[in-house]
Backbone as XML, in Angstrom:
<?xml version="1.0"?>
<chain id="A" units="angstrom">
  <residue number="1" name="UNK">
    <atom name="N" x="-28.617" y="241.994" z="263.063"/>
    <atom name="CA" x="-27.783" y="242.777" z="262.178"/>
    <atom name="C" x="-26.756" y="241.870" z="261.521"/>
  </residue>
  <residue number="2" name="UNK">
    <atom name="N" x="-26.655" y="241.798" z="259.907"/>
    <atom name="CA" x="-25.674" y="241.190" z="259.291"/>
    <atom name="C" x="-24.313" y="241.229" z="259.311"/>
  </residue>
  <residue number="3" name="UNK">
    <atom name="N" x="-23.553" y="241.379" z="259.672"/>
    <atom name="CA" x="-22.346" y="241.924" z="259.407"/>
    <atom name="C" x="-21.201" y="241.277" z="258.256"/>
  </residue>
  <residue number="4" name="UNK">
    <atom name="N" x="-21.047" y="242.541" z="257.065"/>
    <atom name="CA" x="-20.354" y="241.861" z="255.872"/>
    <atom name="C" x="-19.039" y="242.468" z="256.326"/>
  </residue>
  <residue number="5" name="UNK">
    <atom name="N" x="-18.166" y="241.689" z="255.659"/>
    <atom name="CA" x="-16.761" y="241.583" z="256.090"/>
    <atom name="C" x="-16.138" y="242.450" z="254.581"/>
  </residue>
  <residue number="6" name="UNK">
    <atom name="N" x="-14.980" y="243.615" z="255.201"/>
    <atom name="CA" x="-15.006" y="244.075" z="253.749"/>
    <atom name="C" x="-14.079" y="243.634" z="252.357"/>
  </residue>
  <residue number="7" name="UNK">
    <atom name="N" x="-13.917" y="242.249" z="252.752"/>
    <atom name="CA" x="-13.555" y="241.469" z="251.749"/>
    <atom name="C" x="-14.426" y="240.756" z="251.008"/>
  </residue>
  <residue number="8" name="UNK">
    <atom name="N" x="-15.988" y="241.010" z="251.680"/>
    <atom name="CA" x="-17.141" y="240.392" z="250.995"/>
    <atom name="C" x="-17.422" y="241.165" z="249.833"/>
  </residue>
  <residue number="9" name="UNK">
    <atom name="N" x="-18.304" y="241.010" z="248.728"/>
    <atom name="CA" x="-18.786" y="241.337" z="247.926"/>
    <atom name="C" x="-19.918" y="242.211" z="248.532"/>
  </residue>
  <residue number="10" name="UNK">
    <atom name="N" x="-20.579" y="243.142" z="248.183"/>
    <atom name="CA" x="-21.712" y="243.871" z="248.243"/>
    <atom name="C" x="-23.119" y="243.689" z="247.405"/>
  </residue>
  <residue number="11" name="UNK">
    <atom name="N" x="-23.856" y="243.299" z="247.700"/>
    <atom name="CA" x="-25.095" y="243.345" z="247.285"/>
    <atom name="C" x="-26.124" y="244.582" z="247.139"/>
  </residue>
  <residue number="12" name="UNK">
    <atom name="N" x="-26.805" y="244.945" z="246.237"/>
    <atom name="CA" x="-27.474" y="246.138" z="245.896"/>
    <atom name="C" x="-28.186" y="245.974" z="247.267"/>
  </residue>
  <residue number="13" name="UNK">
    <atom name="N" x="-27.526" y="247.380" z="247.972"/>
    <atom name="CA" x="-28.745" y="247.794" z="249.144"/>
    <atom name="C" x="-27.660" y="247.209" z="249.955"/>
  </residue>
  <residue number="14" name="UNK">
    <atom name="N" x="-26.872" y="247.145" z="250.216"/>
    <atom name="CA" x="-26.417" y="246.324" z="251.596"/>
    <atom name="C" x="-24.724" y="247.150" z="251.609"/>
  </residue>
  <residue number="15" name="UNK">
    <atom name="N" x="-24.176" y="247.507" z="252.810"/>
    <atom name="CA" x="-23.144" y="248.313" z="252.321"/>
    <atom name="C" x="-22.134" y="247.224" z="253.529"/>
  </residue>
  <residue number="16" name="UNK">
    <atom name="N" x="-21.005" y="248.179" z="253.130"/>
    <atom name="CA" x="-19.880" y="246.865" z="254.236"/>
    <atom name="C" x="-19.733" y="247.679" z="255.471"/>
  </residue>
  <residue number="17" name="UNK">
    <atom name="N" x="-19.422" y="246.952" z="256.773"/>
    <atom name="CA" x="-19.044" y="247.687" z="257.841"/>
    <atom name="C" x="-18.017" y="248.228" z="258.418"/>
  </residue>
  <residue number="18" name="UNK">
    <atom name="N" x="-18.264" y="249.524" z="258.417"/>
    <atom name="CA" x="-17.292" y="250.622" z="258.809"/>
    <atom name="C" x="-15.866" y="249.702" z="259.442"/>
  </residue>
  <residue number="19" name="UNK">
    <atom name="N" x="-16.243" y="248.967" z="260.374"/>
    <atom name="CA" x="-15.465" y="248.351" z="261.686"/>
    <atom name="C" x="-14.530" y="247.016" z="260.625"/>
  </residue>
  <residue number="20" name="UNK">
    <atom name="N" x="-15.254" y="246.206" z="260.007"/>
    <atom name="CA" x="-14.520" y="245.296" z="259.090"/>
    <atom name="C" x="-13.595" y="246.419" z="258.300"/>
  </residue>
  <residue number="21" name="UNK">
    <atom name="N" x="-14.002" y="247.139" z="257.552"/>
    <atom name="CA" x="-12.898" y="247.922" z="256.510"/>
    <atom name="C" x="-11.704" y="248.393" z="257.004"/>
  </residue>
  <residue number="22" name="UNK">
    <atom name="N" x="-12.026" y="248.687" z="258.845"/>
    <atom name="CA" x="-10.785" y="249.195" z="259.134"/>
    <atom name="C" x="-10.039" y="248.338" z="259.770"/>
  </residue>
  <residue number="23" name="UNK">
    <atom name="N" x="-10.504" y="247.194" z="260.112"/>
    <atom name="CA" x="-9.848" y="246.028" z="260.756"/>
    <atom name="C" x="-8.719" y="245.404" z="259.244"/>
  </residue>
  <residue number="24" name="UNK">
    <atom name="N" x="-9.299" y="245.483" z="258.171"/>
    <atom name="CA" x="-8.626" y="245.120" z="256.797"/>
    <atom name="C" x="-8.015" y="245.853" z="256.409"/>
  </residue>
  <residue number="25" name="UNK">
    <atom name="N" x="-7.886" y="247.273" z="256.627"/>
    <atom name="CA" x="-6.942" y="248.579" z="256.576"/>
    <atom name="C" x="-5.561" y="247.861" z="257.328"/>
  </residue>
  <residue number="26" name="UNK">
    <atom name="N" x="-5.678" y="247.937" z="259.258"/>
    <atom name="CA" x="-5.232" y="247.690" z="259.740"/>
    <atom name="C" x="-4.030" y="246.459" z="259.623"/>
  </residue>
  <residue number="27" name="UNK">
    <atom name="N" x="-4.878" y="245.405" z="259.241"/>
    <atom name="CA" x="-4.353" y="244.407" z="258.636"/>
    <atom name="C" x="-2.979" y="244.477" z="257.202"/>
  </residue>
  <residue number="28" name="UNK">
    <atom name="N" x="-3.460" y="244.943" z="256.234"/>
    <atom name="CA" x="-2.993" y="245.483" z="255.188"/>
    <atom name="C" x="-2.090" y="246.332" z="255.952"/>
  </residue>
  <residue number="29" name="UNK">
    <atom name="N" x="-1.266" y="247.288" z="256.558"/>
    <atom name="CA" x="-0.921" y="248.062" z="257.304"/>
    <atom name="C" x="0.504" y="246.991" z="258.004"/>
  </residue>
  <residue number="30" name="UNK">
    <atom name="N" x="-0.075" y="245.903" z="258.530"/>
    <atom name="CA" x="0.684" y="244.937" z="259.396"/>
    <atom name="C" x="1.059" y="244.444" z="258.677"/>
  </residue>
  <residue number="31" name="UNK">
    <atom name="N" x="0.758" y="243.967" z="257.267"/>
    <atom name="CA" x="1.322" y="242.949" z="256.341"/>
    <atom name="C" x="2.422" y="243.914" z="255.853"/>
  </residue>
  <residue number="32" name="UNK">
    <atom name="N" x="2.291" y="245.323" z="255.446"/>
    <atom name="CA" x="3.218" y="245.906" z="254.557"/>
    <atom name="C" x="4.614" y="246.448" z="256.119"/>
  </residue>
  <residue number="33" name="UNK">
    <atom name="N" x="4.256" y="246.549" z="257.440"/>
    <atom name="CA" x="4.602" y="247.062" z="258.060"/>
    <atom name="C" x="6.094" y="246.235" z="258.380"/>
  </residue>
  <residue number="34" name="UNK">
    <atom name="N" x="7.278" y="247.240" z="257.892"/>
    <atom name="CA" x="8.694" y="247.226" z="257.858"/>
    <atom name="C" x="9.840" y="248.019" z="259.102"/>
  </residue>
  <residue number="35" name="UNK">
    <atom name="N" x="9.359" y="247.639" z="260.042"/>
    <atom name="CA" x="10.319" y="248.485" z="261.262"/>
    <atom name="C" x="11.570" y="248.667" z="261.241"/>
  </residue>
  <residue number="36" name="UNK">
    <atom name="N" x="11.973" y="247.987" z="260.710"/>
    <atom name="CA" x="13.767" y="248.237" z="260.385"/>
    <atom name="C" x="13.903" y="249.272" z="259.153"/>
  </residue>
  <residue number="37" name="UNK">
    <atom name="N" x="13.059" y="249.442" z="258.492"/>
    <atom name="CA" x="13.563" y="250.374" z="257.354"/>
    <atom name="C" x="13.043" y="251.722" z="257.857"/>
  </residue>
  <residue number="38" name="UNK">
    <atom name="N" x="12.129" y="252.506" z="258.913"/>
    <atom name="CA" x="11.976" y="253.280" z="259.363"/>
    <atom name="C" x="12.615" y="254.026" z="260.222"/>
  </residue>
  <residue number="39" name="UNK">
    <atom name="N" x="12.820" y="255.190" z="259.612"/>
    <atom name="CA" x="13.415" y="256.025" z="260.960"/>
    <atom name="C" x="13.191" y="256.225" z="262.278"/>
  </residue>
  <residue number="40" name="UNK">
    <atom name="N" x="13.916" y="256.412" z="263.065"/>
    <atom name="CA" x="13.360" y="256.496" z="263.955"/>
    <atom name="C" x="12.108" y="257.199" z="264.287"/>
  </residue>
  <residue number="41" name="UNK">
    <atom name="N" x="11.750" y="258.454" z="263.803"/>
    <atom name="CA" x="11.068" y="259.767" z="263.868"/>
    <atom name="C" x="9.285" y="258.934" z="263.488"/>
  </residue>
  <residue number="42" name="UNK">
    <atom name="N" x="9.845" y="258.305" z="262.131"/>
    <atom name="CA" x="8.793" y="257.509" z="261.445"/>
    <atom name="C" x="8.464" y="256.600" z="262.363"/>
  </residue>
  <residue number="43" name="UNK">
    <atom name="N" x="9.173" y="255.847" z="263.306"/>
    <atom name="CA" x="8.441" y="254.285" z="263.815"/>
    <atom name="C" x="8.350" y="255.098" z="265.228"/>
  </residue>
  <residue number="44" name="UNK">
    <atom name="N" x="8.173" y="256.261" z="265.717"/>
    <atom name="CA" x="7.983" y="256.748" z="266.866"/>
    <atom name="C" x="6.458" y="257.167" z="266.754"/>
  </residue>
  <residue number="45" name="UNK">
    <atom name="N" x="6.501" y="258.028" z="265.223"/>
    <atom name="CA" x="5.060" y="258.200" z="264.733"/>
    <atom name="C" x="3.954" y="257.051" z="265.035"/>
  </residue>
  <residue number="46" name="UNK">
    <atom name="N" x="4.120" y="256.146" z="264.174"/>
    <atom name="CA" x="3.785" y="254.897" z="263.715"/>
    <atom name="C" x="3.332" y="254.047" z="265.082"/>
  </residue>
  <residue number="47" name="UNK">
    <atom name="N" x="3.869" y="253.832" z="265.564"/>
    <atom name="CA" x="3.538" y="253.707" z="267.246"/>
    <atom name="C" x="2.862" y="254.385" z="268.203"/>
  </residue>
  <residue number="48" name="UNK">
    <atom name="N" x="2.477" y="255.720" z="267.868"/>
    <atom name="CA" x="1.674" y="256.649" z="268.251"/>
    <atom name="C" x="0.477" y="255.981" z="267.852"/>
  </residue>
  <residue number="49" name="UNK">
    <atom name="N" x="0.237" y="255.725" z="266.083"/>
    <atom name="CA" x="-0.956" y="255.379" z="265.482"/>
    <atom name="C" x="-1.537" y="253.975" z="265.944"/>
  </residue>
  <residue number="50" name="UNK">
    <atom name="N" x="-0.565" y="253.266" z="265.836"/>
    <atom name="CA" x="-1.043" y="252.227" z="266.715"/>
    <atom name="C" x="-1.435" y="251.755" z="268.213"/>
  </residue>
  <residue number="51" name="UNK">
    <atom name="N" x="-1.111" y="252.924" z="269.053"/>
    <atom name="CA" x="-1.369" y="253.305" z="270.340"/>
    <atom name="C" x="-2.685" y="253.306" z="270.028"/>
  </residue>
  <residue number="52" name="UNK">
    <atom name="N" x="-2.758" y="254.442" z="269.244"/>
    <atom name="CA" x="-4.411" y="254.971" z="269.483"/>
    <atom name="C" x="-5.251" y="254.576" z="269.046"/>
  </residue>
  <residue number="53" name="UNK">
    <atom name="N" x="-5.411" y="253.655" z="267.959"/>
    <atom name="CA" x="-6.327" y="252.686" z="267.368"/>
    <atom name="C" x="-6.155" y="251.360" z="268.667"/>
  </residue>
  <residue number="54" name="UNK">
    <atom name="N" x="-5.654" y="251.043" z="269.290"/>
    <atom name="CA" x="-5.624" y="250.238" z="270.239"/>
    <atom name="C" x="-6.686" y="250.876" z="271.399"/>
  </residue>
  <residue number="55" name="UNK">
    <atom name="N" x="-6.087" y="252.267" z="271.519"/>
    <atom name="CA" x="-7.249" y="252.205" z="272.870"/>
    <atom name="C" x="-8.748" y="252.885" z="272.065"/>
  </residue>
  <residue number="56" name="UNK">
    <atom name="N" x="-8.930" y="253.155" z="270.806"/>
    <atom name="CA" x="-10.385" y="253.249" z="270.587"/>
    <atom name="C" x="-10.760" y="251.612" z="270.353"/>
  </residue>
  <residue number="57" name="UNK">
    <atom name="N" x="-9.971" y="250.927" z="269.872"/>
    <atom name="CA" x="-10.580" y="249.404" z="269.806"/>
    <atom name="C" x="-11.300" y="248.591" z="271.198"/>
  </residue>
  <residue number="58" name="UNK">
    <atom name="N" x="-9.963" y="249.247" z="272.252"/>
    <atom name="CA" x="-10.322" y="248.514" z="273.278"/>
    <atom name="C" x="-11.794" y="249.112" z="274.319"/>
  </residue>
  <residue number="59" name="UNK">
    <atom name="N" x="-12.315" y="250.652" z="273.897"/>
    <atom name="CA" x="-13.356" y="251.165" z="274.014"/>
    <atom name="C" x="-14.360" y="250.287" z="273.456"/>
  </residue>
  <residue number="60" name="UNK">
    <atom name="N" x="-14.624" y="249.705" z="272.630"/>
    <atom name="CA" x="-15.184" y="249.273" z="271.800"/>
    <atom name="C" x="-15.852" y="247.605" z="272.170"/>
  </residue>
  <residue number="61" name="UNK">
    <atom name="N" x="-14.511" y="246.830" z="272.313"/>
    <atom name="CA" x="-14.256" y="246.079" z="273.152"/>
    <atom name="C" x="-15.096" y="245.590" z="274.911"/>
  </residue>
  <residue number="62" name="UNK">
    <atom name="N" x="-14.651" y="246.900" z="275.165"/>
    <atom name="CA" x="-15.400" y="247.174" z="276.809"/>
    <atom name="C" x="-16.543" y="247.412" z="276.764"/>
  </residue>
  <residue number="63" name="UNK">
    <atom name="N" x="-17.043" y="248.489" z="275.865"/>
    <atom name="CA" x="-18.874" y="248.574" z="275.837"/>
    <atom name="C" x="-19.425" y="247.136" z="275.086"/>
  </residue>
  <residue number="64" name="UNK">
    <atom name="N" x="-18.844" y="246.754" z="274.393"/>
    <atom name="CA" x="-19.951" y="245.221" z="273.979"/>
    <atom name="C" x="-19.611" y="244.339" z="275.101"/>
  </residue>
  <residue number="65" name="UNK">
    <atom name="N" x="-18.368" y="244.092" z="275.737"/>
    <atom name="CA" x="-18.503" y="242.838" z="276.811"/>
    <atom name="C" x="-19.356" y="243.376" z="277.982"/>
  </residue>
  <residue number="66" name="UNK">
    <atom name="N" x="-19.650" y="244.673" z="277.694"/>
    <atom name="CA" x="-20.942" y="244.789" z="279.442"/>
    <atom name="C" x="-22.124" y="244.293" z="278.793"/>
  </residue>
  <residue number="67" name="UNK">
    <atom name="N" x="-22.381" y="244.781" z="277.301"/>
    <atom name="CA" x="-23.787" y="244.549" z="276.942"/>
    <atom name="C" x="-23.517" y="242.947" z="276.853"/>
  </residue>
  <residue number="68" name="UNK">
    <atom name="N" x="-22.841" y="242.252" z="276.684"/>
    <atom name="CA" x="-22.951" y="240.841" z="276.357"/>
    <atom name="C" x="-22.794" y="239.925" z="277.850"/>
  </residue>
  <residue number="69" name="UNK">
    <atom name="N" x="-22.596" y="240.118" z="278.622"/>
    <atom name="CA" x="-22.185" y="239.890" z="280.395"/>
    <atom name="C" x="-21.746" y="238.348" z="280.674"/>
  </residue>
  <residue number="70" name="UNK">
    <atom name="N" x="-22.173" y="237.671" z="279.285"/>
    <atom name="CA" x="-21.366" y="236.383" z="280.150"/>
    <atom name="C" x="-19.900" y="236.149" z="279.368"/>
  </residue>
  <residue number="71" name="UNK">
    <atom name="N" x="-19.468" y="235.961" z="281.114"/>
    <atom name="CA" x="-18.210" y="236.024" z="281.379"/>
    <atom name="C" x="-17.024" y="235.052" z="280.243"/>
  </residue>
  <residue number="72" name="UNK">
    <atom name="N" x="-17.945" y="233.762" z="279.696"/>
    <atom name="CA" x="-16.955" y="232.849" z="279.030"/>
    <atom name="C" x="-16.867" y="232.987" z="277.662"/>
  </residue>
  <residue number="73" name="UNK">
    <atom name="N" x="-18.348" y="233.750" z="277.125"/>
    <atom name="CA" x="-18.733" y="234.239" z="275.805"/>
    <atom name="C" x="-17.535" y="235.194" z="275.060"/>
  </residue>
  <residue number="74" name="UNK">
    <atom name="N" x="-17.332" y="236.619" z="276.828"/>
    <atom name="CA" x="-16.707" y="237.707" z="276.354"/>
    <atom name="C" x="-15.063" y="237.194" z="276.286"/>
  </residue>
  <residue number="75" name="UNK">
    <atom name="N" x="-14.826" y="235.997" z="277.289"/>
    <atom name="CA" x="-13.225" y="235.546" z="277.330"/>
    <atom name="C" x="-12.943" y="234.745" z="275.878"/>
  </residue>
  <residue number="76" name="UNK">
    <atom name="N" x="-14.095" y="233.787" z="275.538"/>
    <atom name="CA" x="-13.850" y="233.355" z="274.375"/>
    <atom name="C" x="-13.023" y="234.591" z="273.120"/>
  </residue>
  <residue number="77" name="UNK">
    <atom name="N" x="-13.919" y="235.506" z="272.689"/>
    <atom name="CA" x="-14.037" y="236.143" z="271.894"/>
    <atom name="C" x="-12.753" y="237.246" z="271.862"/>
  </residue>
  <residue number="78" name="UNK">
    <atom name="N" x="-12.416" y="237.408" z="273.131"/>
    <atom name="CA" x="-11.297" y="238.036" z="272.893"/>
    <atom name="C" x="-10.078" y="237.566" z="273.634"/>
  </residue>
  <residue number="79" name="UNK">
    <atom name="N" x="-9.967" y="235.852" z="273.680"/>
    <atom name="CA" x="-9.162" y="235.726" z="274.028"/>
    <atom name="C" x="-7.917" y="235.648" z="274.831"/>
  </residue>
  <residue number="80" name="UNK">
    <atom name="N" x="-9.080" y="236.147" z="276.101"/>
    <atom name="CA" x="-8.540" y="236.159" z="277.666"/>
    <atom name="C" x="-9.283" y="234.905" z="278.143"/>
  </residue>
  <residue number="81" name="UNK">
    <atom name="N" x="-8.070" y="234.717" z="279.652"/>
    <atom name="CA" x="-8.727" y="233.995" z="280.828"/>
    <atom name="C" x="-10.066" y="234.412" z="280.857"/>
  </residue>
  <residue number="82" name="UNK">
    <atom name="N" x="-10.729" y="233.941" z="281.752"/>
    <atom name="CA" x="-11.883" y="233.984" z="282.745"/>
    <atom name="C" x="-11.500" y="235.193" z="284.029"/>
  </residue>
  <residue number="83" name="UNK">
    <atom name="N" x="-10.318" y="235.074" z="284.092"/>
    <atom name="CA" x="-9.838" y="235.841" z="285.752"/>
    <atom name="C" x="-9.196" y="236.952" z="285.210"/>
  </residue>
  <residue number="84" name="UNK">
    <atom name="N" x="-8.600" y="237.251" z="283.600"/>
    <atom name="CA" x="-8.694" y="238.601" z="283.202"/>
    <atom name="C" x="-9.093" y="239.914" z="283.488"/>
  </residue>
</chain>
């Protein structure tokens, strides 16, 4: 499976992946993201949203490192120890 990044261009027949677009959402999100100018009410919100995109990511996360099982592959990739 290819995976286009959704900063790639698209080719007839080939579409971008769900998971890149929202990682570049996300991103875009962090670049514009201003905590001092938010209310409280707002950066209480806002922290909610980022809660929860954290633990569907980390779902996500957990089912590919079982299907992938070695141990230095899955630490590489996301950037943990080994003893993680």
């Amino acid at each position: 499976m290819q995976v286009r990044h959704a900063d790639e261009g698209v080719e007839a027949g080939e579409g971008v992946d769900p998971l890149a677009q929202a990682i570049a959402l996300v991103e875009k999100a962090n670049a514009d993201l201003e905590p001092e100018l938010l209310r409280l009410p707002q950066a209480r919100a806002r922290l909610e949203l980022y809660a929860r995109a954290r633990r569907v990511v980390d779902f996500g996360v957990a089912a590919l490192a079982r299907r992938v099982e070695d141990a230095a592959e899955v630490s590489r990739a996301t950037g943990t120890s080994l003893g993680q």
